[in-house]
C-alpha positions as CSV (number, residue, x, y, z in Angstrom):
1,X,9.4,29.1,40.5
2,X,9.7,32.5,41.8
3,X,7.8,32.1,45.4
4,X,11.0,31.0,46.8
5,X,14.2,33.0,45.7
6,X,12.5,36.1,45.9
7,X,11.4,35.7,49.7
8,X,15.2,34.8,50.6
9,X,16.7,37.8,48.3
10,X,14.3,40.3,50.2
11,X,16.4,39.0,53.4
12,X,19.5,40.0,51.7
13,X,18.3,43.1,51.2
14,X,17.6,43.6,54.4
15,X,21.5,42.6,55.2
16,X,20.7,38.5,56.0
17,X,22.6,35.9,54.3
18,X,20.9,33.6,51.9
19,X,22.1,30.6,49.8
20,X,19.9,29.3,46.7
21,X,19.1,28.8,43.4
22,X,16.8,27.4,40.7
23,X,16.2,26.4,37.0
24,X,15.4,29.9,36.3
25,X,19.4,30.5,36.0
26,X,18.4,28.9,32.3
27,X,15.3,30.7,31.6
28,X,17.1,33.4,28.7
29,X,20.7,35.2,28.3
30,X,19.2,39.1,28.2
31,X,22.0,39.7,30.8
32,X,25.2,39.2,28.8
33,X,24.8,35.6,29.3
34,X,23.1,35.5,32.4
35,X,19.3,34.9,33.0
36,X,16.8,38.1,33.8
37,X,15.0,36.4,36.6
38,X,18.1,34.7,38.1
39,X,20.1,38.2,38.0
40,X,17.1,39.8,39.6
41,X,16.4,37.1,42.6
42,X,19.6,36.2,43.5
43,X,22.0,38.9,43.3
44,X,23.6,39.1,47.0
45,X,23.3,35.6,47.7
46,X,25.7,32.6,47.8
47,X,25.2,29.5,45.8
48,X,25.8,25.3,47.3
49,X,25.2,22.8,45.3
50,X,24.1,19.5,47.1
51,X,23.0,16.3,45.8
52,X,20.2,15.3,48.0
53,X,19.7,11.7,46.6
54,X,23.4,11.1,48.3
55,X,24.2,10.5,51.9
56,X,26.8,13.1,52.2
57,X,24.7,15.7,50.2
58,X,21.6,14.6,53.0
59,X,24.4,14.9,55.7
60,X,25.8,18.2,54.6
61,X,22.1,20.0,54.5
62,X,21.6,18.7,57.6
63,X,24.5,21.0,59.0
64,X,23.9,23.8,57.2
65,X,20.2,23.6,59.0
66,X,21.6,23.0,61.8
67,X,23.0,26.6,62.1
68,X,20.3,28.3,60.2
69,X,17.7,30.0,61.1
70,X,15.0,29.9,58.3
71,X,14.0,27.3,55.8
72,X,12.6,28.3,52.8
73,X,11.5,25.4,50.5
74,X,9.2,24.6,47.7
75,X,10.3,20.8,46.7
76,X,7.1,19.2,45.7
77,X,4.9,18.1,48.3
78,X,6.0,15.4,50.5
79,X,9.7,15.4,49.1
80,X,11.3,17.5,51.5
81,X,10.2,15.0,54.4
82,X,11.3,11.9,51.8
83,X,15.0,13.6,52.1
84,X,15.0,15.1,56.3
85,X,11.4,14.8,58.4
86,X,10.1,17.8,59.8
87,X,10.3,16.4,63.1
88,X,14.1,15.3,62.3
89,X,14.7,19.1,61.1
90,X,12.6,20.3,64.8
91,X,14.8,18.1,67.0
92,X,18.2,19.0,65.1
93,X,17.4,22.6,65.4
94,X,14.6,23.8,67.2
95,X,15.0,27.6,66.6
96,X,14.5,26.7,63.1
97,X,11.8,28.1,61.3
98,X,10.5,25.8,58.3
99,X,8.7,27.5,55.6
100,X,7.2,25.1,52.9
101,X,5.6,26.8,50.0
102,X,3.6,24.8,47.6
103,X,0.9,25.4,45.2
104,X,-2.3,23.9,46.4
105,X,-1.0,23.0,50.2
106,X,0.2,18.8,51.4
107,X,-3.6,18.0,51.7
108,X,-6.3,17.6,49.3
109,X,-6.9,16.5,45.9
110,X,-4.5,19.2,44.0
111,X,-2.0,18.6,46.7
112,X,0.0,16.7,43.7
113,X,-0.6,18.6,40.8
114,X,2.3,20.6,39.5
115,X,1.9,24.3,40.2
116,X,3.5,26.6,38.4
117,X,2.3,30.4,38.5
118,X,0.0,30.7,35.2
119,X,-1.4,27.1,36.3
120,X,-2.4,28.7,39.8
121,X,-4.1,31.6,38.3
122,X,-6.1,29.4,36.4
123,X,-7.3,27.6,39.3
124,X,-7.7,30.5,41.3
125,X,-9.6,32.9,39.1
126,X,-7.1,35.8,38.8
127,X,-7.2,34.9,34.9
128,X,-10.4,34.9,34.0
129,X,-10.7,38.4,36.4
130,X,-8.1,40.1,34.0
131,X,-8.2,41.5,30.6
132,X,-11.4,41.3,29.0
133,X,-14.6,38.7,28.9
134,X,-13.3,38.2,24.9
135,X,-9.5,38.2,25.4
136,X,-8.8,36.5,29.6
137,X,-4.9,37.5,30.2
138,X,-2.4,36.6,32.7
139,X,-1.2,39.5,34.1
140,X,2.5,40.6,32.8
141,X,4.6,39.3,36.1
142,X,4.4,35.6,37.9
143,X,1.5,37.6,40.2
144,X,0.8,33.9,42.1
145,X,4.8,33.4,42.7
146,X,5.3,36.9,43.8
147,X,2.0,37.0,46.2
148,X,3.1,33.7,47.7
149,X,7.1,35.2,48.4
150,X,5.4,38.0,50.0
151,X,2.8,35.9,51.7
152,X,6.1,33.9,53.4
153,X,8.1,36.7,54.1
154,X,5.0,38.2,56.2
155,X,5.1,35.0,57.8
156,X,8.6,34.2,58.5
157,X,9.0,37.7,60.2
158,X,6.4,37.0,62.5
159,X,7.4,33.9,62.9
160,X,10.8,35.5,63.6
161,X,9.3,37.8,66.2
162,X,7.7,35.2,67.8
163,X,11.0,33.4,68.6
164,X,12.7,35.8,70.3
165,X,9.5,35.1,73.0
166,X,9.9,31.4,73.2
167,X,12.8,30.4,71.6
168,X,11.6,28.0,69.4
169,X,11.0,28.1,65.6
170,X,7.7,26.8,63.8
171,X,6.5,25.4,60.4
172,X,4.9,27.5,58.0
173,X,2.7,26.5,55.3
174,X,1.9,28.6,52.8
175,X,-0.3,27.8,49.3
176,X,0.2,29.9,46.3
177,X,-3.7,28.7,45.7
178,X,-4.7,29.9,49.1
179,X,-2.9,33.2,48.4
180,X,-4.6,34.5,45.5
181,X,-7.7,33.9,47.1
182,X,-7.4,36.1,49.6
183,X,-6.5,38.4,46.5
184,X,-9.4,37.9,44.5
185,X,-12.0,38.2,48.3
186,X,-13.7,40.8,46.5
187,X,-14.7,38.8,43.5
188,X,-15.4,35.8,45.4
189,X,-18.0,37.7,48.0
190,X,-19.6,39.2,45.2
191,X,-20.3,36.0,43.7
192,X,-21.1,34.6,46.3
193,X,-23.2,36.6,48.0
194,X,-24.4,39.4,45.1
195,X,-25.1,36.9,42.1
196,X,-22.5,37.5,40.2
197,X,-18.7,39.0,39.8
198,X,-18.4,42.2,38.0
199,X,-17.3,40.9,34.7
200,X,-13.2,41.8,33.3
201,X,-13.0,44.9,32.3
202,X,-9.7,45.5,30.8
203,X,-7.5,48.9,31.7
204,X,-11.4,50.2,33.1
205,X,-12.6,49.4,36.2
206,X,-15.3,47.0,36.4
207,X,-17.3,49.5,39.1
208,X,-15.7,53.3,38.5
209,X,-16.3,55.0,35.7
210,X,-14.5,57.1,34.2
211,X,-11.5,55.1,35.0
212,X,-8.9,54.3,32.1
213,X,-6.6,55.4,28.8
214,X,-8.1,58.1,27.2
215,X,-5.6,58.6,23.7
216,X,-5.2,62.5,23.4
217,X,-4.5,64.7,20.1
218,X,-0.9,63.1,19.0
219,X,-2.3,59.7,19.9
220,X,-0.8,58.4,23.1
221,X,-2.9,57.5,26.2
222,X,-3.2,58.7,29.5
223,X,-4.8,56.8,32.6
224,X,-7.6,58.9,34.7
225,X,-8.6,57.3,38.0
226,X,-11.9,58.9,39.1
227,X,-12.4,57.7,42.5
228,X,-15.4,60.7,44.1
229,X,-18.3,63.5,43.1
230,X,-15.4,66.0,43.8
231,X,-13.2,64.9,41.1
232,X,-15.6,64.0,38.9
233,X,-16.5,67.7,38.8
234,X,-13.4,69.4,38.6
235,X,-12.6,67.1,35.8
236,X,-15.7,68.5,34.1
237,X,-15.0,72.6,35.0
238,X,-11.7,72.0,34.7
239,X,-10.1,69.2,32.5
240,X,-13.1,68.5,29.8
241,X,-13.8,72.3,30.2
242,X,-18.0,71.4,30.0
243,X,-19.4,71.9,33.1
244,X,-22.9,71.4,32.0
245,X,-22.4,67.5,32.0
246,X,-22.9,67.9,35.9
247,X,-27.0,68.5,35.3
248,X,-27.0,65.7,33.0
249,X,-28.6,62.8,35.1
250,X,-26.6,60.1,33.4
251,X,-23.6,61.7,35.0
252,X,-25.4,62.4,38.5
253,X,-23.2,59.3,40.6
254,X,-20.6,57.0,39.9
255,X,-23.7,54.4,40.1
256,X,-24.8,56.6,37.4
257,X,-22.1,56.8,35.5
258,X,-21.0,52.6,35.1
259,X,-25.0,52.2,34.1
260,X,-24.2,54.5,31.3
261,X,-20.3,53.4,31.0
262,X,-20.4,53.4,27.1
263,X,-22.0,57.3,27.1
264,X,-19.4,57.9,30.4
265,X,-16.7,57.0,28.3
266,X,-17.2,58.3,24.9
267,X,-18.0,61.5,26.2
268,X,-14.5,61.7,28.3
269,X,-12.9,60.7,25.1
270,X,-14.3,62.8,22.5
271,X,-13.5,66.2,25.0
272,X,-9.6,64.8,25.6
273,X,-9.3,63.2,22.0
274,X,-9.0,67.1,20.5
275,X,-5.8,68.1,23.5
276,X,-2.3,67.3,23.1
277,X,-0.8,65.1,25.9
278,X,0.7,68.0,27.9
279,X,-2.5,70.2,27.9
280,X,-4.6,66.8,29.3
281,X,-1.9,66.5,32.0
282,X,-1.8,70.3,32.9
283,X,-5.5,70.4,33.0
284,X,-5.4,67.0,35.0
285,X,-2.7,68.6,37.4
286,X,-4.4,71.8,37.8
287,X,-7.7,70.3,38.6
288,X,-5.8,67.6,41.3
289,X,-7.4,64.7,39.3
290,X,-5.9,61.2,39.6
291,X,-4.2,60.3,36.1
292,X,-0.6,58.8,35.3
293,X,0.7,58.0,31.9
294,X,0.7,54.5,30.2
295,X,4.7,54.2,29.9
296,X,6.0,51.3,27.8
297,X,8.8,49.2,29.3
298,X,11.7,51.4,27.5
299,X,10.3,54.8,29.0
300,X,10.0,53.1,32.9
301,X,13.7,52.4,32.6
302,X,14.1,57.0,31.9
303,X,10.9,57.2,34.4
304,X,11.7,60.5,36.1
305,X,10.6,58.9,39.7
306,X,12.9,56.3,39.4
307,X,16.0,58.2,38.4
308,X,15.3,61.0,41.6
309,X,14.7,58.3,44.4
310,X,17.8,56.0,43.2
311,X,16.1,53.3,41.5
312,X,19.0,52.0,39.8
313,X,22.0,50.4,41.3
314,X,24.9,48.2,39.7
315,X,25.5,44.5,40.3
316,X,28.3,42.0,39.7
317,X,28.0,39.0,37.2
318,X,30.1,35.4,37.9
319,X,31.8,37.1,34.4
320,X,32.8,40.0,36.9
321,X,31.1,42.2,34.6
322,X,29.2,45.2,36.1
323,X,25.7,45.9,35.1
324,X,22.6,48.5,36.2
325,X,19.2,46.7,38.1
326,X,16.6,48.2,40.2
327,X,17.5,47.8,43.7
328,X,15.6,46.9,46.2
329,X,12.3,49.3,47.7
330,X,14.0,48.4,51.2
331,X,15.2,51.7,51.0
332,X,17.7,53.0,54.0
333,X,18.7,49.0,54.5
334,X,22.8,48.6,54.7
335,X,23.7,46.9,51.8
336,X,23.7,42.8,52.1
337,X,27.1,41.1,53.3
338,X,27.4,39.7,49.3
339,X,27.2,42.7,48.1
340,X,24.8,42.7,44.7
341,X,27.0,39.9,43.2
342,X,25.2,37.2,41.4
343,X,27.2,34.4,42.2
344,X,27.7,31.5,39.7
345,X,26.7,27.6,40.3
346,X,27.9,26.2,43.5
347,X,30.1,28.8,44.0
348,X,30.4,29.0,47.9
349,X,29.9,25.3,48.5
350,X,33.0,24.5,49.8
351,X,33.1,27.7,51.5
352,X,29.9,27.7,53.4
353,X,30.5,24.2,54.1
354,X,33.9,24.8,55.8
355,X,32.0,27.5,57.7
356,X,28.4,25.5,58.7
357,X,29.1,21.9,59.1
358,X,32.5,22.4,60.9
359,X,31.3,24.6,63.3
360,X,28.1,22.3,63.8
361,X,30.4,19.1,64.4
362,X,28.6,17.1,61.8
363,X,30.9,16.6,58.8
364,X,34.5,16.1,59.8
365,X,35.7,17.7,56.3
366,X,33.2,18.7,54.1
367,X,36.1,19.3,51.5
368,X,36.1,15.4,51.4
369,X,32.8,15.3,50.4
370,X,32.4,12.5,47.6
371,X,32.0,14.9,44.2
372,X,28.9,13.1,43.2
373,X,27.3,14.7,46.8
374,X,27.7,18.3,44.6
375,X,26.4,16.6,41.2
376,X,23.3,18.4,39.5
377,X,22.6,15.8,36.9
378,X,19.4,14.2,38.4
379,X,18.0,17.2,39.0
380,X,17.5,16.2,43.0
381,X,20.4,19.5,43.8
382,X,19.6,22.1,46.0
383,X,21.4,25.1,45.0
């Protein structure tokens, strides 16, 4: 559900003008009234409404593709060529470029199973690689939807690129499935050609050790990354303040140290269990070892980072009611033409159909437009 907004906002961002919209306006209220993941994806955008099951709904998409230059679409498989062919959509505009993302792909056996982003991570492994062999998780954000909007965008801006050569636009296909198994390559090879995947290994790492929370003297927990020999000793000198565990051959290599993970780890924790949280992150500092602290969702909003390199901007509700959201990484980018408005459902129809079919000579007034052609009750609308 998220593969396709978010690859359209990220063009807003980048000053491009986008118009769409999905169920996920209903998903909760957290924002005064107004849905978390439809605030987030579609702020800067503007919002039609089209009946695609009606003629004049069909006839008005067809004009607003007629001027555009990207396609972004994840109708179920085969229903986007039900309502306008590809070829139809290549003929009417060839710059166009058609992006169709889907969750297994139009071919295959899964090519008609419902895909939505926990359902793909189950398929694809990414599950089962997280949390623990005891307790599989899904990962806290739609990781499949988010890989797959990224995935397109990488796509579309070749594909972009590649225009200005020719002149023409191309389809693009692109398979939340096929996606996150790029991701997990480095599970898959070892399977494949070692034996066996290392097994889930929580907040460690299932081949570095010490890697993980370590809970200091007033009990919260602080992440150490120990990626080489050089920082494994200077967190010994240094940071556990033993340097003796460097002659113990347990210790000797990070080979070493996973063989003897449970000896790696307790002996980490027992040296940082006695410091306070500043003195582990002093010592850590001091000795240039990797660490960063586990921050709850309540402390990332104060996060110090955040609040230096302008993390937080404001953005307009349909209620005209201003409130704070991380803007986008683009950083630098002038801000979109929509500004960070969210805008309400089928806001700008009339509006960008005045602007798009007129111009395109395909609908002699749009304004006439039967109301049923803006109707969302069957659920066919393209927003």
């Amino acid at each position: 559900m998220l593969a396709t907004p978010g690859r359209p906002r990220r063009r807003c961002d980048q000053g491009r003008a986008a118009w769409r919209g999905d169920f996920a306006r209903g998903y909760d209220e957290a924002v005064h009234g107004e849905a978390t993941h439809f605030v987030w994806l579609n702020r800067g955008k503007r919002s039609v409404v089209l009946d695609l099951k009606d003629e004049a709904g069909r006839q008005a998409l067809r004009g607003l593709l007629a001027q555009a230059d990207v396609l972004v679409c994840n109708l179920a498989p085969g229903a986007m060529e039900r309502i306008v062919p590809d070829a139809e959509l290549s003929a009417l505009n060839p710059r166009l470029i058609r992006c169709y993302l889907s969750g297994y792909g139009d071919t295959g056996p899964y090519a008609d199973r419902k895909a939505y982003d926990a359902l793909v991570q189950g398929e694809a492994g990414t599950i089962s690689a997280t949390g623990t062999p005891e307790a599989p998780a899904k990962p806290g954000v739609s990781l499949a939807d988010l890989a797959g909007g990224t995935y397109a965008l990488a796509a579309i801006l070749a594909a972009l690129y590649a225009r200005e050569q020719t002149g023409v636009g191309k389809r693009l296909d692109i398979a939340l499935f096929d996606v996150l198994l790029e991701w997990m390559s480095p599970l898959l090879l070892a399977e494949l050609h070692g034996g066996s995947a290392p097994p889930p290994a929580g907040l460690r790492h299932a081949s570095i050790a010490p890697y993980g929370p370590y809970r200091t003297a007033d009990g919260q927990d602080v992440l150490i990354a120990v990626q080489n020999e050089g920082q494994w000793q200077r967190l010994c000198r240094v940071v556990l303040d033993d340097p003796a565990l460097l002659d113990d051959p347990a210790f000797a290599s990070n080979t070493a140290r996973v063989s003897h993970r449970e000896l790696t780890e307790r002996t980490v924790q027992e040296r940082l269990g006695v410091l306070s949280t500043e003195e582990v992150i002093a010592r850590l500092a001091k000795a240039d070892v990797p660490y960063a602290r586990l921050n709850q969702i309540g402390e990332v909003l104060r996060h110090p980072q955040a609040q230096a390199t302008g993390r937080w901007s404001e953005a307009t509700l349909p209620s005209g009611r201003s409130v704070r959201v991380v803007t986008s990484p683009l950083h630098r980018v002038p801000e979109p033409p929509g500004g960070r408005r969210v805008p309400a459902l089928g806001e700008h129809t009339g509006e960008v159909l005045e602007e798009l079919t007129r111009a395109a000579g395909l609908i002699e007034n749009p304004a006439a437009l039967p109301a049923q052609s803006l109707s969302t009750s069957n659920g066919s609308a393209i927003r």
